[in-house]
N, C-alpha and C positions, 0 to 999 in steps of 0.2 A: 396500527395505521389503517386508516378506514380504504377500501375497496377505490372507493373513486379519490382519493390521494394515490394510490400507487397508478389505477388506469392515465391519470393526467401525466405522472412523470414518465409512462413509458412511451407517450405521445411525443412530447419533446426531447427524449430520446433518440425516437422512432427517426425524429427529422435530423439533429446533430448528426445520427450515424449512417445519412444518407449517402453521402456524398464521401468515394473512395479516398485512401490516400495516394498518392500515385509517386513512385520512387524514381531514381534516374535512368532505370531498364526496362521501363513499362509497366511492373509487377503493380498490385496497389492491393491495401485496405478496405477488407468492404466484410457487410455482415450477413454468415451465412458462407464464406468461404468455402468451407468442406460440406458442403449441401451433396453435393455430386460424388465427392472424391469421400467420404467417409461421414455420412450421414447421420449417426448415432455418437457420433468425438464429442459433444456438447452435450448428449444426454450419461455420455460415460465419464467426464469430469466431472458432473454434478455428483454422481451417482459415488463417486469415491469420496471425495469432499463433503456429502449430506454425513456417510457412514463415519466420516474420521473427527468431525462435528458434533455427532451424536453420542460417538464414544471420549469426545475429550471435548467439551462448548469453548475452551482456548483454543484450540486449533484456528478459528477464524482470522484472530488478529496477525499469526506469522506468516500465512497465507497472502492477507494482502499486505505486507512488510515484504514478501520476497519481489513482489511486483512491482512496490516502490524502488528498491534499491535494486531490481533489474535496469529500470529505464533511465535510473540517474547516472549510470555509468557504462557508456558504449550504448548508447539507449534500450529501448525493449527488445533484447535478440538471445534472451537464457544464459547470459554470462555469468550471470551470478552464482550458475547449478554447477560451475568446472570446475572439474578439484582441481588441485596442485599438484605439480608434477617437482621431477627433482630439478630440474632447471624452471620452473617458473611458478610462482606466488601469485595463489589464483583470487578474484574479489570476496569469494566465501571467507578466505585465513586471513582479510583484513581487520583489523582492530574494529571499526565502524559495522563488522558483519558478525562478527565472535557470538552475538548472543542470537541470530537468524536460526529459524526452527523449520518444523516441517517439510524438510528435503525429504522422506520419508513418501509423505502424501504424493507430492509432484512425480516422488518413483512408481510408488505404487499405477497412479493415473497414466503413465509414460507405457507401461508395461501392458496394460491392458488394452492401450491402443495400439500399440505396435503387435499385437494378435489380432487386430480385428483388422486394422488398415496399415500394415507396414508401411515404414516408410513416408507417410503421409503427413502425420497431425506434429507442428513445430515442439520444443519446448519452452518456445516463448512464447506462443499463443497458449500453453496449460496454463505459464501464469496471469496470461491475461483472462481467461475464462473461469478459474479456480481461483484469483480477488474477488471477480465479480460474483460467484457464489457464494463465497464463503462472506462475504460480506450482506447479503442477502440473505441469507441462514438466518443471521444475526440482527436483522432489523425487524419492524414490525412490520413491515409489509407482509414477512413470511409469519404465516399462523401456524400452529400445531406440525410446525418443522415438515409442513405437508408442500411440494414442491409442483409447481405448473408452469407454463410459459410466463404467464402472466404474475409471477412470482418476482420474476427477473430486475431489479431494481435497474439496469440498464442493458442495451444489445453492446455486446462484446463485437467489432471489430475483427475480423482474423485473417490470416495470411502473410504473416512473419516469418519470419525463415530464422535460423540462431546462428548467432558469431559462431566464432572461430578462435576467439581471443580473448583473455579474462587477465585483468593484473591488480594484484591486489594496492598497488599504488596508484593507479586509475581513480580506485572506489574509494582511498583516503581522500585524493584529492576533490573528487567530484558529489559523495554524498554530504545532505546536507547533515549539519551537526545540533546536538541538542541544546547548544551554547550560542550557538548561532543570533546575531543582530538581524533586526528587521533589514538593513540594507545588503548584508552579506546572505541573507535570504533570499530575495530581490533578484540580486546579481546571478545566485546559484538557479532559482527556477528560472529567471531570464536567458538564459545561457541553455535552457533547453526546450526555450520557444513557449513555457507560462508567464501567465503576466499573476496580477496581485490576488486579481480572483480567484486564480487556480491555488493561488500560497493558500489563503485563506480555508477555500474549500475543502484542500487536501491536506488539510493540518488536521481535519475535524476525523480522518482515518485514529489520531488519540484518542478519539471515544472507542477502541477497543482495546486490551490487550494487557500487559502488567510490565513496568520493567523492574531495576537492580539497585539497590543501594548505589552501588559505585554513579550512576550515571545522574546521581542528584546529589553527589558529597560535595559539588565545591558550592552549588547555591546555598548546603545547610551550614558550612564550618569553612572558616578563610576563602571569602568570594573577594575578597579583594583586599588590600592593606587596609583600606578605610571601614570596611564591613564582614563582617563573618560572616552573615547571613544576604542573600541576594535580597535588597530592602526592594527588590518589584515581588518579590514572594510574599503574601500575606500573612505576617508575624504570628498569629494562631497557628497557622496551617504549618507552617514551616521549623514549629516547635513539636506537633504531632509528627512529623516526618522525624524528626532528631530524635524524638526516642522510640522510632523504629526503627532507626537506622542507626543505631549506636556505635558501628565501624565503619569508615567509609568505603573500604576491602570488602563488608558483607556480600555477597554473590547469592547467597539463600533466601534470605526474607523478597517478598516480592511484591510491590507497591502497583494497586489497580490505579490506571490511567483514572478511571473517573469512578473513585472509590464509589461500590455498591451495585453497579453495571458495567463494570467491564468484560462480558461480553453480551453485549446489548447496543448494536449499533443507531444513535439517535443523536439528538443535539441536544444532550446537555453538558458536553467536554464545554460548549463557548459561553453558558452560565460560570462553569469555572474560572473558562478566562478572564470573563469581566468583571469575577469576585476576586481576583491575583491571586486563583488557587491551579492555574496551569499547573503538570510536571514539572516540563523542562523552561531553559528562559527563551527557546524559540515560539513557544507558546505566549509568552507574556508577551511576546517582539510585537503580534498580533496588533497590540494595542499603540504600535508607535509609528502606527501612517494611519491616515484619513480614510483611505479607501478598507484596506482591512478591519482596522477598529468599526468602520460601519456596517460590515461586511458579520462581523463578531454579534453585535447587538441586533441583526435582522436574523443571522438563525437562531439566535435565542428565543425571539418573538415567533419565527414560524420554521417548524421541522419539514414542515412540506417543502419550503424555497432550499433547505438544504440540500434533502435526502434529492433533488429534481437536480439541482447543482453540483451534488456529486459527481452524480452520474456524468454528467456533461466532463467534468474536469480528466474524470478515470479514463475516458473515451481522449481525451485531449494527448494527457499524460504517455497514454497508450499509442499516441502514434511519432513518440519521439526518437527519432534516426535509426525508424525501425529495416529491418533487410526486408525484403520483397522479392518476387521475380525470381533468377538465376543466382541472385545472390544469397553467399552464404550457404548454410545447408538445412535438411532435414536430420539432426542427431537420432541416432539407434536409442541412445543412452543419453540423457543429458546430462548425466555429469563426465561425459568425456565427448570429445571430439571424436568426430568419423577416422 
């Protein structure tokens, strides 16, 4: 990605993440939070996240997977990092979360800031600042995995504070699903203050990552009485999937979102779409409203209007029913409660 494509999106970035968010106790969202209070917390996520990237280039995609499925359920406040206790089933042991990685990294990055700034740096601002890198790593803005301000695909937001409360029927109920209709998608980002654009944008996070057999058997074998195969799945593509997927239990074999770059953040997941070679059929769903279908064929045409619109979305995403202020806490440990 050429130099003046990344300066232009950090420009319009620069202005989306001007303006705070402000909660019901005063507390608010703004970029640069911990300028004062722990000034090096942004260059020490990066700094774990480049090294956990470098040692594994999969790393990127679970990283920002843990930041989606933080804000979809209880919004962005690190719920998703709580284990389970014996009285309560936490969003991590939901069914929808069983295959989420890199809780590791998130530990690692937690530990080294609480030496440097106790007390201070949320665990739901790690995952908001460790998507943003890690997704950045991954695109071509970043050259030779060499990192600078101006690497940054978009300004992270901070000053979130983390629940208190994690329930793994929460996060059945509230993430979205891979089966998912354009309109039960719709409803689902609607319900957490995105509109179509942000569906659209934030679907295109499938150009990184690999998922499971299981999570594509019903589109390849019995999708419905009338059809075995999901007929919005492209009848080639969907017969090369069946004999990699030969059992629909497989758990091992591992199917790259955008076979050949998956982990290479860009826009060619929505050339996929618009050849009906999506993964999942929330992918296909893409093509069944006016706004998104239009939405699908303009990042195809330009990765700039994307990788600019990302950004904008992840910043959106990021500040949904986040805590702020008094509320809520700063976790020692994020996977347990103070």
């Amino acid at each position: 990605m050429a130099v003046w494509v990344l300066s232009s999106l950090l420009l319009v970035m620069a202005a989306a993440a001007a303006t705070p968010v402000v909660n019901g106790d005063g507390g608010g969202l703004t970029v640069g939070f911990y300028r004062e209070s722990c000034p090096d917390a942004e260059a020490i996520v990066r700094k774990v996240v480049a090294d956990a990237v470098r040692n594994d280039p999969t790393t990127n995609a679970p990283l920002l997977r843990l930041h989606f499925h933080d804000c979809f359920v209880r919004g962005c406040d690190g719920s998703v990092l709580i284990n389970s206790t014996e009285t309560n089933t936490a969003e991590k042991d939901a069914k929808p979360n069983h295959t989420l990685d890199a809780f590791d990294v998130i530990d690692a990055i937690k530990e080294k800031l609480e030496r440097k700034c106790p007390g201070v740096v949320s665990c739901s601002d790690i995952l908001a600042i460790a998507a943003r890198d890690a997704v950045s790593l991954a695109s071509k803005a970043v050259t030779g995995r060499r990192w600078s301000k101006a690497s940054n695909m978009y300004e992270v937001e901070t000053g979130r504070r983390d629940g208190r409360v994690s329930s793994a029927k929460e996060a059945a109920t509230n993430l979205p699903d891979s089966f998912d209709g354009i309109r039960k998608l719709t409803t689902r980002f609607a319900s957490k203050g995105l509109d179509l654009k942000d569906l659209a944008v934030l679907s295109g996070a499938h150009a990184l990552g690999n998922t499971h057999c299981p999570s594509m058997a019903k589109r390849l074998r019995n999708f419905t009485a009338h059809h075995n195969t999901d007929p919005t799945l492209d009848a080639t593509y969907a017969a090369k999937l069946r004999r990699q997927c030969r059992s629909a239990g497989d758990n091992t074999t591992e199917l790259e979102m955008v076979p050949g770059s998956s982990t290479t953040f860009d826009a060619a997941y929505y050339r996929l779409v618009a050849e009906r070679k999506g993964m999942f059929h929330s992918d296909e769903a893409l093509l069944r409203n006016a706004v998104t279908r239009g939405l699908v064929y303009e990042y195809m045409r330009s990765e700039e209007s994307f990788l600019r619109d990302f950004g904008v979305s992840m910043v959106n995403m990021g500040r949904v029913e986040v805590l702020t202020g008094r509320q809520g806490e700063i976790r020692r440990t994020c996977a347990l409660v103070n």
